[in-house]
C-alpha positions in Angstrom: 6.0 -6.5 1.3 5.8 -2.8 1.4 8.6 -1.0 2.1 10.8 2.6 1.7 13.3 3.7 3.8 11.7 4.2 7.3 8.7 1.9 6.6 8.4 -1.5 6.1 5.5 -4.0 6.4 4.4 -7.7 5.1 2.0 -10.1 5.3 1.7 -14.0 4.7 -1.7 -15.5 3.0 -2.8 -18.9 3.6 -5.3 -20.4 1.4 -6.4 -19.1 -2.2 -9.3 -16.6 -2.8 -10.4 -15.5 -6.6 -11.5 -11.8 -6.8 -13.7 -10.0 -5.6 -12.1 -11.7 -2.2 -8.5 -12.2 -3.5 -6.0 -11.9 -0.8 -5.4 -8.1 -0.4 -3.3 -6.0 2.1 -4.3 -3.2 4.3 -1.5 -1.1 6.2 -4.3 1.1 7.8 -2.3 4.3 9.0 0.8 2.3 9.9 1.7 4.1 6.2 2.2 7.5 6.3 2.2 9.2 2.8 5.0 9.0 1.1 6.7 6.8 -1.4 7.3 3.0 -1.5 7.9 -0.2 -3.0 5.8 -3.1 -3.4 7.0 -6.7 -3.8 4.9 -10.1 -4.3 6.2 -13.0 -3.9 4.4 -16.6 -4.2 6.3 -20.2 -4.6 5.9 -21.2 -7.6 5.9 -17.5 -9.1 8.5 -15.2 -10.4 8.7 -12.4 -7.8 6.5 -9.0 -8.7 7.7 -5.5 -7.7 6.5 -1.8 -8.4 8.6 1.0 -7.4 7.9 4.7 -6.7 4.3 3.9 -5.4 2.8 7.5 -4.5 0.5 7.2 -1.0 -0.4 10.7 -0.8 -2.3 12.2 2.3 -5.9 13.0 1.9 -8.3 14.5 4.3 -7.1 15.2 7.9 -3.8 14.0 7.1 -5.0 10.3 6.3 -3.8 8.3 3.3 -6.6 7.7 0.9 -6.5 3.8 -0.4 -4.3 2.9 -3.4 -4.7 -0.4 -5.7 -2.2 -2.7 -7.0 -3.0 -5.7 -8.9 0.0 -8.2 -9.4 0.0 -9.8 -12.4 2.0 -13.1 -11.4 4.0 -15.3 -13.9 5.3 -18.4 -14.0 
C-alpha cells in the first residue's frame, strides 16, 4: 500500500516471482510528487513500512521512478 494524506493506492500479488521479476508496484502518474508511506504486508510476514518516501517531480511535471526493496521477516 502506498498512501499520504490525499493518496492512497494497493495492490494484491498472486503467485511468487524471484528477482529480476519479483512482484513490483507501479502507480504510473496516479502519484503526484509528494510524500508517502509504503507498507508490505505478506501472511506469514511481519508487516514492512517506510515513511517519508520523497516522489519528487522530474521532467514535464512527471515523477521519475523510485525503488524500495522490502526486506521481509518472519
Amino acid at each position: 500500500m502506498v498512501h499520504s494524506a490525499v493518496f492512497q493506492d494497493s495492490v494484491v500479488l498472486a503467485g511468487e516471482a524471484t528477482p529480476p521479476l519479483a512482484p513490483y508496484m507501479v502507480t504510473e502518474d496516479r502519484a503526484k510528487a509528494g510524500t508517502y508511506s509504503v507498507t508490505v504486508r505478506k501472511p506469514g510476514y511481519r508487516d514492512w513500512q517506510v515513511n517519508d518516501v520523497i516522489l519528487r517531480a522530474g521532467r514535464c511535471g512527471v515523477a521519475g521512478p523510485t525503488l524500495l526493496t522490502a526486506n521481509l521477516q518472519r
